[in-house]
N, C-alpha and C positions, 0 to 999 in steps of 0.2 A: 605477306598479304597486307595491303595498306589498309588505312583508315579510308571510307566510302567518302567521307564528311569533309577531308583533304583533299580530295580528287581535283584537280582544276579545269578550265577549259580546254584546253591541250589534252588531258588524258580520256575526259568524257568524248569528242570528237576526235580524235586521231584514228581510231575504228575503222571511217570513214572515208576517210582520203583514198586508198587505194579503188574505191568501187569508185568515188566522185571523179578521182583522174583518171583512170581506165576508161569508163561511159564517153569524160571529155575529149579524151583521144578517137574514140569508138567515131564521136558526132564531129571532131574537128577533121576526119578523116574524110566525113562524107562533101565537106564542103572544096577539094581539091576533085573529087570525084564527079560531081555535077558538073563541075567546072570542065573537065574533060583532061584532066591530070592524073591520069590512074597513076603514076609511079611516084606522085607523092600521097597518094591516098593509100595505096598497098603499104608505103613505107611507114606511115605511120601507124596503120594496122597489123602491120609484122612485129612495132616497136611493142604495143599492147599487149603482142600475141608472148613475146620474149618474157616479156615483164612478168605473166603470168607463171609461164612456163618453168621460172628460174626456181621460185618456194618449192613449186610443187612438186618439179626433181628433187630436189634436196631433199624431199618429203618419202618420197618411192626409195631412194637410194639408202634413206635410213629403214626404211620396213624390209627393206631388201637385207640389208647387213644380219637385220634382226630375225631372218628366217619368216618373215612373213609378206605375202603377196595378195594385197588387200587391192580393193577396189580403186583405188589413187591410181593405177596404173592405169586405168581407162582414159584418165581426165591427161596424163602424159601422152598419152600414143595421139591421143585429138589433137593437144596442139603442135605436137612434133608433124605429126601426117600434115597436118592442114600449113603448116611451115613448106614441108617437103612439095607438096603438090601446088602450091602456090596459090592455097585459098585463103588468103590475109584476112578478108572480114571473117570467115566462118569462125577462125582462130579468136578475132578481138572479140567478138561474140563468146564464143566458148571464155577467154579471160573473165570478160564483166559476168558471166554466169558464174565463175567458180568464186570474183571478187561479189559476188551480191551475198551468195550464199554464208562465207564467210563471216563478213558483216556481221549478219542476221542470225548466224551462230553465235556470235562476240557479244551480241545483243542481250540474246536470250540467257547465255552466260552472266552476265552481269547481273540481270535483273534475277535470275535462278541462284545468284549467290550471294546477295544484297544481307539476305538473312543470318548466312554463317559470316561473312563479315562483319555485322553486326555482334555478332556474341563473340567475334575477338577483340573487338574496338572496345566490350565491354568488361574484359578483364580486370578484374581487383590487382594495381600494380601495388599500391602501400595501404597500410595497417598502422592504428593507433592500440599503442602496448602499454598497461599500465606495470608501471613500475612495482617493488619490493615498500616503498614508501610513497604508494600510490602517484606517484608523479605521473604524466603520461607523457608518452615520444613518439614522433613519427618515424615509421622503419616501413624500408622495405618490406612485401606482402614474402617474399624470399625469405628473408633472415626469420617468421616467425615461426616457434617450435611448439610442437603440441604439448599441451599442458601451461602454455604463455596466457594471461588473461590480458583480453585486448574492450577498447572502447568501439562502438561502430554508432557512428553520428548521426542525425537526421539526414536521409539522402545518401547517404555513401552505399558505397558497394559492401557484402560484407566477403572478407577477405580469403576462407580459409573456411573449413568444415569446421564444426563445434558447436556446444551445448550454451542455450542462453540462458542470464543469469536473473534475466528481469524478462516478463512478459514484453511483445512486440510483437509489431507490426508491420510484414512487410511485404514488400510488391515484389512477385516470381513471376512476373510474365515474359521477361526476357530469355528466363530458363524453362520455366513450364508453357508460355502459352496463357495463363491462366489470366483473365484482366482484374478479379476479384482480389483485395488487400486479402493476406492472410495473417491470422491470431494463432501465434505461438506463447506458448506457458511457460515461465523458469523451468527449467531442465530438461526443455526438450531439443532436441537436435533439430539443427539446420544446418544445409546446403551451400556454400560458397557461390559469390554469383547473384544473390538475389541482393535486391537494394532495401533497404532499412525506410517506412515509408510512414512511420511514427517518430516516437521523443527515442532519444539514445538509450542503448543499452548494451549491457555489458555479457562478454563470448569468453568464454572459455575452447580453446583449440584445442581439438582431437586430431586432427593432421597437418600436419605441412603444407603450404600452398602448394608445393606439387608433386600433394599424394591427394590431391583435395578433390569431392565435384568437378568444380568447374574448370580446373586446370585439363581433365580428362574430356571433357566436353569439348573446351576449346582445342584438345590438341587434334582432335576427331574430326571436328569442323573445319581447320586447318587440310586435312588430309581429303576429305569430302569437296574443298576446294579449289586445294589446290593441283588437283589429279585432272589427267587430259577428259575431256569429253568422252563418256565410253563410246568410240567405234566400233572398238572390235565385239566380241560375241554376235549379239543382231546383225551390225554390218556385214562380220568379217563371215558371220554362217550362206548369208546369199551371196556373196562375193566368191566363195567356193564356188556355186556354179556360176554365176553372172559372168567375172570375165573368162572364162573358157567360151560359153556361148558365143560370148561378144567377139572373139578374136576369131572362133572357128564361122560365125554370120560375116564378118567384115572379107575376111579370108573366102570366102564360096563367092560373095557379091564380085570380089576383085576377080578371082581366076575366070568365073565363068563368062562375064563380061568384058573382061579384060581391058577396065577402065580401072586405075588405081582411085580415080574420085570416091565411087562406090563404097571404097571400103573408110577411106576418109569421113563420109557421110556418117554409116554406119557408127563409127569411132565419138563423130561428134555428137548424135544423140544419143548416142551412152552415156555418156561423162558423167556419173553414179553420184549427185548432189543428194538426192534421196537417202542415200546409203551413208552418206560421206557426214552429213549435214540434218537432215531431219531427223535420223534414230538419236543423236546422243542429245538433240535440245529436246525431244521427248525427254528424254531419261532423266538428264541432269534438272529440269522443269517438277519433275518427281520429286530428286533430289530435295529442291527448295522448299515445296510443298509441304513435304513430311516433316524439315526441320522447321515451320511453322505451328508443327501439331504438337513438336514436343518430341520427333522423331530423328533421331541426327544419325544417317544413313553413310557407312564409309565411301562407298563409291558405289559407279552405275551399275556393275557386275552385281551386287548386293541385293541391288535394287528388281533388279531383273529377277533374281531368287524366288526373292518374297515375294512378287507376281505370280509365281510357279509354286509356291511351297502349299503341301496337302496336308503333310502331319506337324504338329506342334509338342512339342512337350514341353512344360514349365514343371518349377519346382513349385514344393507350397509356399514354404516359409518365406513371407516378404514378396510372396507371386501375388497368389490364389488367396493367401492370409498378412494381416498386417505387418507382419513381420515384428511387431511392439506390442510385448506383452504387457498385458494388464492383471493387475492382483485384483482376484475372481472373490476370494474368503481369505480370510486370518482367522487360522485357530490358536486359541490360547491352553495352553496345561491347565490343570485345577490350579486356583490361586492364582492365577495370570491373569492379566488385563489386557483383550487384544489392541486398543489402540496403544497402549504402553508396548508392546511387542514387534506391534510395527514400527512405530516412532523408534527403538532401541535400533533394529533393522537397519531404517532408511539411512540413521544420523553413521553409523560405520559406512553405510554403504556408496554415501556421499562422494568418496573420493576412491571409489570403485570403476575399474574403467568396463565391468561384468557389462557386455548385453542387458542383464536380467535387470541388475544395480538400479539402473534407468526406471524402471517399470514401479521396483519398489517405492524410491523416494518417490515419484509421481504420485503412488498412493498414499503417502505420507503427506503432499501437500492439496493434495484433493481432500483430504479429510482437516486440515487446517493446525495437524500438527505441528509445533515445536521442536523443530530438530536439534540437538545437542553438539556441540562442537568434537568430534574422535581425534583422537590421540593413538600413538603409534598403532597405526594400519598397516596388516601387511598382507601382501596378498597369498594365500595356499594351495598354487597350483594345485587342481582337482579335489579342493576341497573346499574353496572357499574364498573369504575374508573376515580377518580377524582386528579388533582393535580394541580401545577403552572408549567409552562414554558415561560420564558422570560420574565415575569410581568403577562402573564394572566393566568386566570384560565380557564384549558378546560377539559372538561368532556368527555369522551368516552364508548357509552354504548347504552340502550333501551331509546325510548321516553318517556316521562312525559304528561299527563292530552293534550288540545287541538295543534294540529301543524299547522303550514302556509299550504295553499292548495297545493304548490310544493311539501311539505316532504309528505304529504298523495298520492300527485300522484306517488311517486317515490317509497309508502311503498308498492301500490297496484301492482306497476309494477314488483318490487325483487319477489313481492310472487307465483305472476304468471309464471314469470321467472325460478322461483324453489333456488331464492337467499337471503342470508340472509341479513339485514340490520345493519349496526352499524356504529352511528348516534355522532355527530360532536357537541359540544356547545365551545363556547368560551365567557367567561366571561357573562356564562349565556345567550346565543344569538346561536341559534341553527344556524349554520354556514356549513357544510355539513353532506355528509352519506359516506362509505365507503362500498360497495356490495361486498361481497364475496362469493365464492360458494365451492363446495368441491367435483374437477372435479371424472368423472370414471376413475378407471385404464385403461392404455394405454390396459392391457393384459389381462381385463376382459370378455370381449365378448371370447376370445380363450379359457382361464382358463375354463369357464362354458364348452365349447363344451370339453375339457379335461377331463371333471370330468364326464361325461353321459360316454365317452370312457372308463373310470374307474369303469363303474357299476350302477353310481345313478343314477335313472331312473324317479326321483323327487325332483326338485328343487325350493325352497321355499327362497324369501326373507323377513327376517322380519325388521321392524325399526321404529324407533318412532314419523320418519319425516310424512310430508302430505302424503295424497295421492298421489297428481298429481306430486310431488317432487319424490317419490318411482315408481310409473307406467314409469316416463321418464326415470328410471337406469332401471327396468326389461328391458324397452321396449331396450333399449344399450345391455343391457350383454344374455340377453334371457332367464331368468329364468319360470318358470311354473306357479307360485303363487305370490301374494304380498299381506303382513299383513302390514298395512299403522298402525301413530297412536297407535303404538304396548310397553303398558305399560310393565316394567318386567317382571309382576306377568303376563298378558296374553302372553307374551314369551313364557315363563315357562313351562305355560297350554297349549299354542300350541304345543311346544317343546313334553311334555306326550302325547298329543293326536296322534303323527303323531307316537311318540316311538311304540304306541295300535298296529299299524298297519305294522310296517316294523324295522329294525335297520334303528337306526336313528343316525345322526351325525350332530352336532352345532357345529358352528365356529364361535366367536366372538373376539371384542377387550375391551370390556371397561368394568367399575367396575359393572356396570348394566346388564352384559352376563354372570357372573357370577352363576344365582340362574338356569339359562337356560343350560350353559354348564353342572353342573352336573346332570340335568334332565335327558340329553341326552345318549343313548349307550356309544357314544363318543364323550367325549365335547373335540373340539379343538380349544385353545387358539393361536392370535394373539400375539407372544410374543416380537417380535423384539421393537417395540413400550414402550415396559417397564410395561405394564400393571400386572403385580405381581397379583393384588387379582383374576383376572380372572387363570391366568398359576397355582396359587395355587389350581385349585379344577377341572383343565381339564385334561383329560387322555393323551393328547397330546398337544404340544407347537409348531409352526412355530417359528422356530429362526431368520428364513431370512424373510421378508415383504412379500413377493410372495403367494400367495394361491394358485398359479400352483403346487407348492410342495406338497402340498395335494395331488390332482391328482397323482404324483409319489408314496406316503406314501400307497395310495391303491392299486398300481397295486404291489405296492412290499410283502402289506398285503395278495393279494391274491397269489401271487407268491410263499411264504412261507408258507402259508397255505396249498395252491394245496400241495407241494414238501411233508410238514408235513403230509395231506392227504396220499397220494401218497405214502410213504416208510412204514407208520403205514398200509395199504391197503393189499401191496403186501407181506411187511412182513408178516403178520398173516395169509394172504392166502394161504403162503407158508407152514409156519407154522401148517397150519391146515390139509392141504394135510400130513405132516408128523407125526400127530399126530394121522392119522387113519392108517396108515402106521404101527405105533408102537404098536397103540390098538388092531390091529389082528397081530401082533408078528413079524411081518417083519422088523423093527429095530431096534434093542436093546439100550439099555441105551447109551452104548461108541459111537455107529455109527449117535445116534440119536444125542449127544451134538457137534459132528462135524458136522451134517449136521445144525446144528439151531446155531451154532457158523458161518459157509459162509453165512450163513443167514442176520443175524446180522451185520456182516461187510459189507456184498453186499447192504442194509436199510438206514444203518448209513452213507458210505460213501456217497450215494444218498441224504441223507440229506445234505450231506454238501456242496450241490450244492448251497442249499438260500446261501452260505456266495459269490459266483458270482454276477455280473450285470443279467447275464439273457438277454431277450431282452431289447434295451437300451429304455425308456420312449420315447414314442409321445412329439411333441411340435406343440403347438399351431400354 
């Protein structure tokens, strides 16, 4: 896929050429014609006719190896007949019809993929790595390894997922959409991909550039672009009966008449531009569209989906809820000091790579604490993390065997609450807890009412949390269902069971939505978060955090499908009115490739309406 911004003259115009020398043949033909030279006028409109003829076998002959007999075969048998029976212009006619279309395909393709070339031209290729003796070096964005502390300069790309170490400021419109500067805090995580739009600061890497955001972004948008125009499905479903008709109408017009012209006619106002040509610059028009929103849709089949899709399911955590927990309360033991407790907490927890880890230090530097430098850290699968801070040693993590009756009241209180525990020892002496919870989206209750406005008319929460924990987010955002307790593998099998019944669409974020999103019609990945194994196997990726964008990604799905609808419809209706037209003799070959030439153009340019806004999207 090249840079848009290298393009030359030659590649922007070469498109071109074949419809400008076709026409010139078409019109340098008529001038031996006038003159009273038919046999240089046929000759050069037979030369047209060839010219055409030769891609577009090539084109039949490969659907044919491939077991499929798509509508392309019309547009062959027109200009083979119209060779055969000796109607040269109907033929160059029929060429400039299939060379205009093409074009105007090639057209809408470029301009419909402007965007996702755009977000590979914007790829982070090198990374500044500070050194052991802070020195800094330029390296490949490749060679960096998570846990590498890198510098990202005013303006740069930044390179790679990871946690910033200084406040910043940076511009995500390229990956979100968003035009607004965004204010990130030391320790929070960002996205790869986004450009640095303040003074420099300093990343610590959590992945590899290609386990990163934007590496999965771009490989997606890569794949979105570079896949053929969807024909088939819309095309290929009216092409099922189209050409049968078409051969068994051409075939009654010839026998009964028993003029082979007739069926020649017929053949020529077939020639399925509509089909061929107007459904995928709808589609791929969508395409574009949605990756403006923040939507990066794998291909047209996809697209088509989510046009059609009734039921939804998403998870909570990181869906329906922030997915970034924040510490709610610190309780302190008798004798305890909770800011000392937290501050104990955060300073081990610092070089904790916990989910939770994150949440705490946050609240340690939202209250203006002093963190302590830890000493041997190690982490205790399924229990924890342990280190030294200041002389003692404190442990941060899950209970151990019996607790004081305060820490069991306080464990019964979080649960009920709907919040989680993580619990304080110091030099072996359980000392507090820290409660955190993992609030709803501000814009969740609106998003849900978005998404019924969009079509799905069933809305399903799944997650792995309690019950009462999951009934209190339905009961916020308004969903229809809730799967409480919800193992992968029962994901999964809810996920098929709900597919039995309707298209279906999952939304997840994490490495465990995975086996669910590609259960689904349409698995759509939370991506903005960094989540790779999930964006690797879903037909579609949120680049911006928002799942109101969804909401958009379907009204634009059905918006392009209608239009694709919609121009394939009239076209062929048109088309068919002239097809009986020509089966009892009333328009001959030449007058029939101009009328299915207006045809064509009037289809196609209707298509090219998906590449507009359309009506502008509801908000919540």
């Amino acid at each position: 896929m090249g840079d848009p911004r290298r393009q030359t003259w030659w590649t922007r115009w070469r498109d071109w050429i074949p419809l400008v020398g076709l026409t010139a043949v078409v019109f340098a033909g008529g001038v031996p014609w006038l003159a009273g030279a038919r046999t240089a006028a046929n000759l050069l409109w037979a030369v047209a006719t060839v010219a055409a003829l030769a891609p577009a076998l090539r084109t039949t002959v490969r659907g044919l190896r491939g077991g499929r007999v798509g509508v392309d075969v019309i547009a062959v048998l027109a200009l083979v007949t119209a060779l055969i029976a000796a109607e040269y212009l109907a033929g160059a006619i029929v060429a400039v019809m299939l060379a205009t279309g093409q074009t105007l395909e090639r057209y809408a393709q470029r301009r419909a993929t402007r965007d996702l070339h755009a977000l590979v031209a914007h790829a982070p290729r090198t990374a500044r790595r500070r050194g052991a003796d802070d020195s800094i070096e330029l390296v490949d964005a490749d060679d960096v390894a998570a846990g590498d502390r890198l510098v990202v300069g005013p303006g740069e790309v930044v390179p790679v997922d990871g946690t910033v170490e200084d406040a910043a400021t940076l511009d995500e419109s390229v990956v979100t959409g968003e035009s607004q500067p965004a204010q990130r805090a030391a320790g929070e995580r960002i996205a790869s991909g986004v450009v640095n739009a303040g003074t420099g600061f300093g990343l610590r890497a959590t992945a590899p550039a290609r386990q990163s955001t934007y590496a999965g972004i771009v490989q997606l948008a890569a794949e979105a672009s570079a896949g053929k125009a969807p024909t088939v499905r819309l095309a290929d479903r009216y092409a099922a009966a189209f050409v049968p008709f078409t051969l068994v109408l051409a075939g009654i017009g010839w026998i009964v008449s028993g003029e082979f012209v007739r069926a020649v006619a017929v053949l020529v106002v077939a020639t399925p531009c509509p089909l061929l040509l107007a459904t995928p610059i709808a589609i791929v028009a969508g395409l574009s569209r949605a990756a403006r929103r923040g939507v990066l849709i794998r291909d047209g089949g996809s697209l088509e989906q989510l046009g059609r899709a009734r039921t939804l399911l998403v998870d909570k955590t990181g869906t329906l809820t922030t997915g970034r927990s924040q510490a709610a309360e610190v309780i302190a033991a008798d004798g305890r000091d909770q800011a000392e407790v937290l501050r104990l907490a955060a300073s081990v927890e610092q070089l904790s790579p916990h989910v939770l880890a994150e949440a705490i230090v946050r609240a340690a530097h939202g209250r203006g604490l002093r963190l302590g430098s830890p000493a041997d850290v190690r982490e205790e699968p399924g229990r924890g993390v342990r280190g030294q801070v200041d002389g003692h040693v404190v442990r941060v993590g899950q209970l151990d065997g019996s607790v004081p009756d305060w820490a069991a009241r306080q464990r019964e209180q979080a649960e009920s609450a709907g919040l989680s525990a993580v619990w304080v020892s110091v030099d072996d002496t359980l000392a507090g807890a820290i409660m955190l919870r993992d609030p709803v989206r501000p814009d969740a209750a609106g998003t849900v009412r978005r998404l019924r406005q969009a079509g799905f008319s069933r809305l399903i929460m799944v997650t792995g949390d309690r019950r009462e924990i999951a009934e209190d987010v339905a009961a916020q955002v308004g969903v229809d269902d809730v799967v409480a307790r919800c193992s992968p593998q029962e994901k999964t099998a809810r996920v098929r069971e709900e597919s039995a019944r309707a298209v279906t669409v999952m939304v997840g974020d994490g490495v465990n939505d995975a086996p669910a999103l590609a259960a689904a019609h349409v698995g759509v990945a939370l991506g903005a978060g960094g989540t790779t194994a999930s964006a690797g196997v879903a037909d579609a990726v949120l680049t911006v955090d928002r799942l109101d964008r969804l909401a958009d990604a379907v009204e634009i799905a059905h918006r392009s499908r209608r239009i694709a609808v919609q121009s394939a419809s009239v076209g062929m209706g048109l088309a068919v009115v002239a097809m009986g037209l020509a089966a009892f003799g009333l328009l001959a070959p030449v007058a029939g490739a101009v009328v299915q030439e207006a045809i064509d153009v009037a289809v196609i340019l209707n298509a090219l309406r998906a590449l507009g806004a359309g009506r502008r999207p509801r908000r919540p």
